[in-house]
Backbone as CSV, one residue per row, in Angstrom:
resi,resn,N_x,N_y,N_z,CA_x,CA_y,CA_z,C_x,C_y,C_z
1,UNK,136.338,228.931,287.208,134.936,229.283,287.086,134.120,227.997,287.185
2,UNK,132.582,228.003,287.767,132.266,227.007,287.878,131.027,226.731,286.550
3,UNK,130.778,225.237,286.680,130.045,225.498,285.784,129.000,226.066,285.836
4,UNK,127.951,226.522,286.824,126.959,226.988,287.246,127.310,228.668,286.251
5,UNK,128.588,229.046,286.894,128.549,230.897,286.307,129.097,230.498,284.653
6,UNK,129.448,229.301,284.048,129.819,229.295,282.991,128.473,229.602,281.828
7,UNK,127.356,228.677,282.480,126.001,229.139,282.004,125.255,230.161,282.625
8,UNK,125.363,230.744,283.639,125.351,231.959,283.977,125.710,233.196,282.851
9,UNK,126.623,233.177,282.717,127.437,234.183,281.525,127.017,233.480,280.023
10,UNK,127.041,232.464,279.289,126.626,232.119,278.537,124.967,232.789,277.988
11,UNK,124.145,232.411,279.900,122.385,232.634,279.478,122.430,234.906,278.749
12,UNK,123.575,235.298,279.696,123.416,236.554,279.929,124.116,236.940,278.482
13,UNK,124.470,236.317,277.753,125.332,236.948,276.690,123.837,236.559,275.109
14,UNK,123.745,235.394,275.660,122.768,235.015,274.613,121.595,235.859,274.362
15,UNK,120.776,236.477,275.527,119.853,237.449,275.972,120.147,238.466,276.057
16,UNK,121.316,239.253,276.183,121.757,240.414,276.293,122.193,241.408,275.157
17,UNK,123.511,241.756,274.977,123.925,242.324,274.320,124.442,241.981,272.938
18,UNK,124.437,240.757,272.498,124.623,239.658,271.640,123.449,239.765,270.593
19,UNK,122.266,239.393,271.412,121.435,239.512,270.807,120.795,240.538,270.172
20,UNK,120.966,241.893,270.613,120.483,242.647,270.073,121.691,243.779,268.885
21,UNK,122.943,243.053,269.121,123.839,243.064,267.776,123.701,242.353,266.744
22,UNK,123.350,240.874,267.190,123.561,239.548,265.682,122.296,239.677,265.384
23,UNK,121.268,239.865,266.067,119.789,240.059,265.164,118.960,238.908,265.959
24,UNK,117.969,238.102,265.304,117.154,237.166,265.448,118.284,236.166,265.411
25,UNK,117.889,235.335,266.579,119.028,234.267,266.901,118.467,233.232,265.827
26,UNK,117.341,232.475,265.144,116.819,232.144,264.501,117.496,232.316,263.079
27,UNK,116.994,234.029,262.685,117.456,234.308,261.533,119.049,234.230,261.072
28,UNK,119.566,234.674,261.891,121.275,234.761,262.282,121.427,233.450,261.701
29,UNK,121.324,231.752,262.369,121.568,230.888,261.678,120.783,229.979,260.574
30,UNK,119.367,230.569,259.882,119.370,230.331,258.645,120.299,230.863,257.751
31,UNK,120.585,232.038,258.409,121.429,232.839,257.352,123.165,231.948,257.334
32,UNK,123.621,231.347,258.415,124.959,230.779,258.577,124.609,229.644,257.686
33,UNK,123.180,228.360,257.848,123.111,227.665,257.372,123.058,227.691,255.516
34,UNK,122.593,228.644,255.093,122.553,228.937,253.829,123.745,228.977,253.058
35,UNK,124.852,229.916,253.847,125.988,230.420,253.466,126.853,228.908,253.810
36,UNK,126.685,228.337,254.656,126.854,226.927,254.149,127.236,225.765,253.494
37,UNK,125.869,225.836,253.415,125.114,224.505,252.368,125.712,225.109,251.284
38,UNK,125.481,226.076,250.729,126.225,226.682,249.268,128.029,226.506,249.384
39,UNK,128.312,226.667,250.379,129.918,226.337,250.404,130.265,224.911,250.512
40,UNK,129.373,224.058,250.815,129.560,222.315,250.842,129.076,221.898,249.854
41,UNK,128.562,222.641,248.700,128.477,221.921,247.925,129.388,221.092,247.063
42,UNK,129.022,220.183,246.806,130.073,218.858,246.090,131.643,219.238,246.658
43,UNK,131.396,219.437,248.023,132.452,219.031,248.899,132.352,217.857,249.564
44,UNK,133.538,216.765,249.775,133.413,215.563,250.204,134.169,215.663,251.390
45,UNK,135.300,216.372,251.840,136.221,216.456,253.078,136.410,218.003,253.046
46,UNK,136.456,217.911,254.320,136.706,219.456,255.023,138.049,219.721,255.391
47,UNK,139.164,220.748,254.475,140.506,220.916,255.075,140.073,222.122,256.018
48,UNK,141.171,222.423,256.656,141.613,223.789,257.818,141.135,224.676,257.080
49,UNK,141.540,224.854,255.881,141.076,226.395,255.210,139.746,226.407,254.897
50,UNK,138.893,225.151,254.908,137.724,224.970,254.368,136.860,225.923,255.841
51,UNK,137.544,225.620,256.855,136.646,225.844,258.248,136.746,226.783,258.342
52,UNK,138.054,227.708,257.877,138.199,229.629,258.596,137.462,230.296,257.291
53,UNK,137.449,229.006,255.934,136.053,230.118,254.954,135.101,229.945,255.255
54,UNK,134.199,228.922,256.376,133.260,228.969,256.697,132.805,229.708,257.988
55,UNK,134.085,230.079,258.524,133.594,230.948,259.685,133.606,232.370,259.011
56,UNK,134.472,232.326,258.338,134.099,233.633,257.659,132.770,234.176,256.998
57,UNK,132.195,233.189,256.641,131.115,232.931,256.481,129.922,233.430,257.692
58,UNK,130.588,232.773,258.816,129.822,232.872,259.825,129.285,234.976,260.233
59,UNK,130.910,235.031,260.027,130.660,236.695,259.855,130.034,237.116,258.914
60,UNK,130.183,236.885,257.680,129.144,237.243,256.913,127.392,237.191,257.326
61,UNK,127.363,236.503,257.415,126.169,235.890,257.901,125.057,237.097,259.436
62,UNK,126.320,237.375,260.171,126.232,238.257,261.270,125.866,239.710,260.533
63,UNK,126.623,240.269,259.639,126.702,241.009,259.043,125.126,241.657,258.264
64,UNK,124.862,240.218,257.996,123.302,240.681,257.226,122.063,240.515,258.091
65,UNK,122.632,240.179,259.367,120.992,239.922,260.225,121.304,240.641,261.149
66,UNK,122.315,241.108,261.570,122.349,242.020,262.604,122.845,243.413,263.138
67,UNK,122.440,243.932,263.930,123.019,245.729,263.530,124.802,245.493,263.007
68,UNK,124.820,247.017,262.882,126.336,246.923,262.387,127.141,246.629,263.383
69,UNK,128.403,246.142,263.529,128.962,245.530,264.675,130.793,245.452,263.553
70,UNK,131.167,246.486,263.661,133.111,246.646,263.672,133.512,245.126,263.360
71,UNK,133.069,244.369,264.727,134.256,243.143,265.342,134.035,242.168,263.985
72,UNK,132.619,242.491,263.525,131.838,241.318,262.703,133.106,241.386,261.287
73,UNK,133.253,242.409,260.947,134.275,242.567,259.505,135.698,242.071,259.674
74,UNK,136.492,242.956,260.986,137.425,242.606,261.865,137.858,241.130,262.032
75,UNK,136.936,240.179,262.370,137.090,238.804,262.310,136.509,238.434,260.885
76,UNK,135.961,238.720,260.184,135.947,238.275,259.086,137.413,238.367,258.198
77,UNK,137.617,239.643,258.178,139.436,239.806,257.909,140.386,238.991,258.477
78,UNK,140.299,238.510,259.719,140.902,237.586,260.320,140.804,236.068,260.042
79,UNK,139.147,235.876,259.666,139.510,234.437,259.329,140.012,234.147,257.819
80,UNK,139.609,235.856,256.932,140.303,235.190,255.577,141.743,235.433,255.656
81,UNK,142.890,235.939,256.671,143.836,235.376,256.815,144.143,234.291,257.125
82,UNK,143.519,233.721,258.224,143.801,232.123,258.570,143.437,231.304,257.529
83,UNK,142.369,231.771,256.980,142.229,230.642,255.639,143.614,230.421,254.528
84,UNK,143.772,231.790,254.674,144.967,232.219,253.513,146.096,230.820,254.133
85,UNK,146.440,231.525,255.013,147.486,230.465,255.951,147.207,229.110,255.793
86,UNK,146.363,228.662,256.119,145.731,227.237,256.231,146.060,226.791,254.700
87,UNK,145.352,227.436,253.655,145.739,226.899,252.243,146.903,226.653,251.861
88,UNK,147.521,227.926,252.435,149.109,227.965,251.838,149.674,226.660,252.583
89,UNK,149.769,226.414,253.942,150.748,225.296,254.407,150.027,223.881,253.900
90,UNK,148.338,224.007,253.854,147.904,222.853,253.111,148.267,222.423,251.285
91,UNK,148.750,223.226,250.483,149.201,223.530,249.355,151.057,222.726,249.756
92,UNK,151.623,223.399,250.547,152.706,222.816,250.983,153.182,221.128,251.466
93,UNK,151.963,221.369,252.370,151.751,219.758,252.815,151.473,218.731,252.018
94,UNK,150.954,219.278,250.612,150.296,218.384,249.321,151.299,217.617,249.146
95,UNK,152.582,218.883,248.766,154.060,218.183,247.807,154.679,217.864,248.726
96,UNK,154.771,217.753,249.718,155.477,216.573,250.729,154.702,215.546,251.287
97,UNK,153.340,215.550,251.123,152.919,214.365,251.734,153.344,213.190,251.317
98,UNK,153.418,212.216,252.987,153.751,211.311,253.088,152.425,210.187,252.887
99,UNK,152.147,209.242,252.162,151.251,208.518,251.500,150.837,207.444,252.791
100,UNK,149.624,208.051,253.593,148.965,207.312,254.734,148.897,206.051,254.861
101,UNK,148.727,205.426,253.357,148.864,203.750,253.863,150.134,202.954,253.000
102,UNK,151.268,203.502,253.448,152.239,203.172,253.137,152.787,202.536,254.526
103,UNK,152.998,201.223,254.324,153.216,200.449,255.027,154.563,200.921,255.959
104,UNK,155.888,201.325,255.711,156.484,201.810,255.876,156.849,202.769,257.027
105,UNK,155.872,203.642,256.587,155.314,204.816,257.770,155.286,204.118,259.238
106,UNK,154.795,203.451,259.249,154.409,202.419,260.216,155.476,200.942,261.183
107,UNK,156.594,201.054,260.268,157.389,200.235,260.815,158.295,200.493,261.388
108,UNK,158.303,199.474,262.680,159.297,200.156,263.913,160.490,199.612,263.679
109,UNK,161.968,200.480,263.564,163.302,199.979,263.287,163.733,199.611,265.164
110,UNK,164.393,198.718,264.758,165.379,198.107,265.820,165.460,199.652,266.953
111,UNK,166.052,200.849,266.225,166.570,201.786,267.499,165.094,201.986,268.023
112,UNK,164.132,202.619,267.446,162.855,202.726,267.888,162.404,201.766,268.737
113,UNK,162.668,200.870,268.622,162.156,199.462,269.649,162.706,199.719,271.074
114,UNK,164.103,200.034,270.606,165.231,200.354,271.672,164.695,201.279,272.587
115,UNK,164.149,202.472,272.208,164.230,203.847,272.547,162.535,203.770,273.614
116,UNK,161.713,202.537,272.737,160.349,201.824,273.676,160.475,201.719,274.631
117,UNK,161.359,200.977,274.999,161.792,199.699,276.226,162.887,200.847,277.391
118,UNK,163.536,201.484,276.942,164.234,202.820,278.350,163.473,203.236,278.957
């Protein structure tokens, strides 16, 4: 596809049928921004699960500004599985993490050198 029909389809989705599901394109993202700012609060780093509760969010958000729309709940269910997921292997990843500035991590043994240079 070129880029010409990529914004082609983009202009036609934004103006079209999109719009008159999600509501006021305006309102739609005060409403994402709100739902938000309230979820970042006295958050300092963003994990994986942090992003599929904020898209979930995003559905939420769809939900209250724009007609009713199935897909809007549908993916909302979907991202609070991926969140689920995301926590759980991030919960996992906790008790095995390997400590980033551990010098160690970082040092190349003799075979590794070896395995460079083939």
């Amino acid at each position: 596809m070129t880029a010409k029909k990529v914004l082609e389809t983009a202009l036609n989705l934004i103006g079209g049928d999109r719009a008159s599901t999600h509501g006021s394109m305006l309102e739609n993202h005060e409403n994402i921004a709100k739902l938000w700012n309230g979820y970042l609060y006295n958050k300092e780093e963003l994990s994986a699960s942090d992003v599929a509760n904020m898209m979930e969010l995003m559905k939420v958000a769809r939900r209250k500004a724009g007609a009713f729309n199935a897909d809007d709940y549908v993916d909302g269910a979907g991202y609070a599985a991926v969140a689920y997921e995301c926590a759980e292997g991030e919960e996992n990843k906790e008790e095995t993490a390997l400590d980033p500035f551990d010098p160690e991590r970082f040092r190349l043994t003799e075979d590794m050198l070896k395995a460079m240079v083939k």
